[in-house]
N, C-alpha and C positions, 0 to 999 in steps of 0.2 A: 504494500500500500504506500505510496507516495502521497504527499502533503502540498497544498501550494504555498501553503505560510510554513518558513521553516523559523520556528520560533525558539530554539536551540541549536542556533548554527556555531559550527567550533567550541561549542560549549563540551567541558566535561562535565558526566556525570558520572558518581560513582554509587552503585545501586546493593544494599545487600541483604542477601532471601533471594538475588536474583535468577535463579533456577526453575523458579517453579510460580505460578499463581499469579498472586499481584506484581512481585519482584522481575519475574519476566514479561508480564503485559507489561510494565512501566518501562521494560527495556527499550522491547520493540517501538512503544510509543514515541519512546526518546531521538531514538536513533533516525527515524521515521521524520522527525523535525529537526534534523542536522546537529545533533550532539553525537561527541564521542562518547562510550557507554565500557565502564570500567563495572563487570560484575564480581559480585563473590559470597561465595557460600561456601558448603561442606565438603561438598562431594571433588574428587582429586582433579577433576577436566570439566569443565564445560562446555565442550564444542558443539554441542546442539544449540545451545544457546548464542555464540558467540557467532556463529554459522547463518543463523537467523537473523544478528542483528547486520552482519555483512550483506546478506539480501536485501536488507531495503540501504542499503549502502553506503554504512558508516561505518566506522574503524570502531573493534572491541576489543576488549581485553579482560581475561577471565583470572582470576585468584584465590586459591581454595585458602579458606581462612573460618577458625574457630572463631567466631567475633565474642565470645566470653572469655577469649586471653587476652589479653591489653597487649603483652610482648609478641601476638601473632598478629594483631590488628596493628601496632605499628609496622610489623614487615611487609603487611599487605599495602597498607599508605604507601609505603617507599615502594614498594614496585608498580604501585599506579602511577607516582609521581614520576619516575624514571622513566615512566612510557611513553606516559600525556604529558609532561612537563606542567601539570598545573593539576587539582581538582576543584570544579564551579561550583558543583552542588553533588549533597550527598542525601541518599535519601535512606535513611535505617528503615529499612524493611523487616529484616531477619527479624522471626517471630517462630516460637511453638507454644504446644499446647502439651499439660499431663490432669488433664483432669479430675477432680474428684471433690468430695464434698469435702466440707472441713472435718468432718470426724475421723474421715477416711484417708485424706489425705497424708504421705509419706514425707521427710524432710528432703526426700529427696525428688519428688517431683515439685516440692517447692524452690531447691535450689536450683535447678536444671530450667527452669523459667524463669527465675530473677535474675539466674547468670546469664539467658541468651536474649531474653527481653527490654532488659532494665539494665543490667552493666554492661551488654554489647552495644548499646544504643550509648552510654557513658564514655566505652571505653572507642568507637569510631567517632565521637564527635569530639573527645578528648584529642585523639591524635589527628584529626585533618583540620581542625578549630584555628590552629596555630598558625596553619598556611594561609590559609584566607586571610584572617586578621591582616595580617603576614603582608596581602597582596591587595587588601582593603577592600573585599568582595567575597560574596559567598551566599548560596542560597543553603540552609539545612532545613531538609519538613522529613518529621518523626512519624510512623506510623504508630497510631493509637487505637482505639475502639469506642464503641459505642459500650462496651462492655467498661469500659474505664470512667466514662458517664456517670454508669447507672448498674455496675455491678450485675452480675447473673450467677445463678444456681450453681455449682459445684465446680466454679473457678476461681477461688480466692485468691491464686497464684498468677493468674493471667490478668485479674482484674486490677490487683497490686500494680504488675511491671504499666499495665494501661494507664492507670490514673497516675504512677509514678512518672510516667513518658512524659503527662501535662503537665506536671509539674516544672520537671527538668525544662521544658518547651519553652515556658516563660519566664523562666529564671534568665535561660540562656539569653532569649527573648532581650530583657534587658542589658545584659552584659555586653552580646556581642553585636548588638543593634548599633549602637554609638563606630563603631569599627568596621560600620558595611556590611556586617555578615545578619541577615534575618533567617528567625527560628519558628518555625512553625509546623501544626498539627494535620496530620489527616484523621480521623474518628469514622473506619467504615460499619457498617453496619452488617445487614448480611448477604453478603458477596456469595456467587456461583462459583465457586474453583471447585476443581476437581474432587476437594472432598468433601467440600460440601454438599455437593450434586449426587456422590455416595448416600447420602442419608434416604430413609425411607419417604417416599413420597408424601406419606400422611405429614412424614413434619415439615418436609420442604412448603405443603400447603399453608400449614399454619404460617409458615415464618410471612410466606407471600399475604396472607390474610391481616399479620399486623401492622404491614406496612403501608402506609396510605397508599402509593403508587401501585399498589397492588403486584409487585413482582419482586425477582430480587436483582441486585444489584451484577452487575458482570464487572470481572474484574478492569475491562475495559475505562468503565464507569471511575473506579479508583484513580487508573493511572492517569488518566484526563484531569482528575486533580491537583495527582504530584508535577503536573506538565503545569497547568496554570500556578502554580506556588511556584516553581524553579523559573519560569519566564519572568520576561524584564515586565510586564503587564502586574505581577505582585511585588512590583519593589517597596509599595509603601503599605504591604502589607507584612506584619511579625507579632509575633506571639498570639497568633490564630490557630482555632482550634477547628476545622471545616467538618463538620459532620456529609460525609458520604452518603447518607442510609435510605433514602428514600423517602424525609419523611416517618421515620419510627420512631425518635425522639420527641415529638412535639407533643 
């Protein structure tokens, strides 16, 4: 798909979760509007992703990175930065899920969410923060939830790193505003990715039935977002929190 407004042209971006879901529609979107697109996630290669983003005809670059190590998250920065010689905007995607109620809940699906949700989003805005400043420019927007809003049933640990993300969002918000760099939220709601679209249809209905717009959201939806907050069209907007969801907030 080509674009006739390329409204990320020479831009980098550095995307991470970008493998799979939002992280890669965000990709494609990106690249699709003439940014360079630095992904990174788990898994050891990315070449399906980075493959697709060379099809609609941008330059990628792929980085396997634990973004809950701070010392693998600065290695990953450095080899973005050695690629693209700059990063424009980064967008903390990386996000999981370990479910369970509070009674139920293990300390270790509590740590395994606060480490990839909540310190990986600390420890990528910690190490690329500096260069922006650095070059007095910078877009960062945090992926959140509508769940970090308003909490949900047998996610204490998701809904923690969620609401923590808004927090961080506008602290940063403040900090880094004054030095060019704006900090801001996406809050989606309930997005169609692959696993969600897994769920039995009885609840896929429900979900579509509480949401005014009556469906759910495509990840599509999301990255059109992250693309409007990283364009020069949101520069006078920071420490925004954009609810995604169709409408299921109000």
């Amino acid at each position: 798909m080509k674009w006739g407004l390329m409204r990320l042209k020479e831009k980098v971006a550095l995307i991470t979760g970008g493998l799979n879901g939002l992280g890669r529609e965000a990709a494609l979107v990106f690249a699709a509007h003439g940014a360079r697109v630095a992904v990174c996630d788990l898994a050891p290669e990315g070449n399906e992703v980075t493959e697709a983003i060379a099809a609609e005809g941008a330059e990628a670059h792929y980085v396997s990175c634990d973004v809950s190590n701070f010392d693998a998250v600065g290695a990953m920065v450095a080899s973005v930065l050695e690629h693209f010689g700059a990063i424009d905007i980064l967008i903390n995607n990386a996000g999981i899920t370990r479910d369970a109620t509070l009674m139920k809940m293990t300390l270790e699906q509590w740590n395994q969410v606060i480490g990839v949700n909540l310190t990986g989003v600390f420890n990528c805005t910690r190490q690329v923060a500096p260069h922006m400043v650095e070059r007095g420019r910078g877009k960062i927007i945090n992926t959140s939830s509508i769940v970090g809003l308003f909490g949900n049933f047998g996610q204490t640990n998701y809904a923690a790193t969620k609401a923590g993300i808004i927090g961080m969002t506008k602290t940063w918000a403040r900090e880094l505003g004054p030095k060019g760099v704006t900090v801001n939220a996406v809050a989606p709601g309930f997005i169609a990715t692959e696993m969600v679209k897994k769920m039995p249809e009885k609840v896929l209905q429900a979900m579509r039935d509480k949401t005014p717009v009556r469906r759910l959201g495509e990840p599509r939806d999301v990255a059109n977002a992250y693309l409007f907050l990283a364009s020069n069209e949101a520069d006078f907007i920071n420490g925004a929190v954009l609810s995604v969801d169709g409408g299921l907030t109000l």
